[in-house]
N, C-alpha and C positions, 0 to 999 in steps of 0.2 A: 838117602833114606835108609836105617837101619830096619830090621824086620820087626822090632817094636813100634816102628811111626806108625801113628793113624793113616789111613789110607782115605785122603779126598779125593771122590771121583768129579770128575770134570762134568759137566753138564752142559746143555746147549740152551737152558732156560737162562735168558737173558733177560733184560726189559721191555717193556712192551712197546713195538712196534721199534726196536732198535736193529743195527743193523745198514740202515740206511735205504728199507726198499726201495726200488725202481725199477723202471720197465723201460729198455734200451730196443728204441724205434729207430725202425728203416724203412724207409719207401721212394717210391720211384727216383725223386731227388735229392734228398733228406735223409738226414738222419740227428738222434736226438736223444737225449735223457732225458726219461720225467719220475720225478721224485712222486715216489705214492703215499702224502704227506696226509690224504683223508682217509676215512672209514672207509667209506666208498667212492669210488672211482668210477664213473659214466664214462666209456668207450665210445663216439659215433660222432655224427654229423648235428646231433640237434644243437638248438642256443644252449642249454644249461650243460651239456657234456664238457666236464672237466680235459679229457683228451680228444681233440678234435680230428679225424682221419675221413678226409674227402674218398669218397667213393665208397664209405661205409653207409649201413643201414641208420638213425635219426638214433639208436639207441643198439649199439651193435655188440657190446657187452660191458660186463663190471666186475671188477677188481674191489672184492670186500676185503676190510679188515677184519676178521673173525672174532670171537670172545676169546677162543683158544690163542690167539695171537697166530696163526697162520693166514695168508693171503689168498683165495681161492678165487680163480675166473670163473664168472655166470657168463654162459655162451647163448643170445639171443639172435645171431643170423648166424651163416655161414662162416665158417671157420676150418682153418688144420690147427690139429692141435696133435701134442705126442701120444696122449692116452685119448684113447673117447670118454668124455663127459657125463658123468652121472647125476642122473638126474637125484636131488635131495627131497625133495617134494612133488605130490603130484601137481602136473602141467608146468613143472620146472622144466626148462631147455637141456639141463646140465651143467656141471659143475666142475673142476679141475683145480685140484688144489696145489698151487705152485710152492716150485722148489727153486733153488739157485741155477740159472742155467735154462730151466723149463721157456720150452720155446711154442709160439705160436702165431698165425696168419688169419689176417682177415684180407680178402685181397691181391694190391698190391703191399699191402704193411707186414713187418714183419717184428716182429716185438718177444724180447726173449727179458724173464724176470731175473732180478739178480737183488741179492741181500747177504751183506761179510757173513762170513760162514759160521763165526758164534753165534748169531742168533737165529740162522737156517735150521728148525726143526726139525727138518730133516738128515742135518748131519749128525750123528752121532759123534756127544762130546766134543763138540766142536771144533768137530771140521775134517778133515782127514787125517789128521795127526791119531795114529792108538782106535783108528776107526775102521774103517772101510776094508771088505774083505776077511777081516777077521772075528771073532765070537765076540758080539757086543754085552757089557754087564750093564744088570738095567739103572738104569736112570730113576733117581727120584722123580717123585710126580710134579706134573706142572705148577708154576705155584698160581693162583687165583686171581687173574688177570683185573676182575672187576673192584679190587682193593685199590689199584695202583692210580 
């Protein structure tokens, strides 16, 4: 690149819901990948819970798709999680909006999220490359997920 080239900044706005999220589960004897291919995702023991985990509460939490296209767990029992839970609304349980990595427990379960790192909002420019640790330049705005 000569000093006259345009300068394309890399960006982590990908398409929506790309990446491949999922939620890499372990428990007492098991272990699993589940693809988080809906909106929302029911966590627990009831009939209609898309991820079913014996020894959890009938509705133990959910894994929404967001409009922003990020992945956030609602925590409605008992839980570890790495940050405590903010609640978004009142008489919300709390909220936890997942990154690549982001780990959490119900349990005996242990379920940590994972999504290729270009479309991890979280990583700047995606991904570690020109990232992490150093002065990030900003980012164009997200584009408008509800067009797509």
């Amino acid at each position: 690149m000569t000093s006259h080239d345009p300068v394309h900044p890399t960006t982590t706005h990908s398409t929506w819901g790309a990446g491949r999220p999922r939620l890499l589960v372990s428990g007492p004897n098991e272990r699993f990948e589940f693809e988080l291919s809906a909106d929302i995702v029911k966590i627990g023991t009831a009939p209609d819970a898309e991820l079913n985990l014996a020894g959890t509460k009938a509705l133990h939490a959910e894994v929404r798709h967001e409009a922003d296209d990020e992945y956030v767990l609602f925590v409605h029992g008992s839980a570890e999680t790495e940050v405590e839970p903010i609640p978004l609304s009142p008489g919300d349980d709390g909220a936890v909006v997942l990154r690549t990595g982001s780990h959490f427990a119900f349990g005996d379960w242990s379920l940590v999220f994972q999504r290729d790192e270009f479309a991890d909002h979280g990583r700047p420019y995606g991904g570690r490359e020109g990232g992490e640790s150093d002065v990030q330049r900003k980012q164009p705005p997200r584009p408008d997920y509800r067009k797509q």
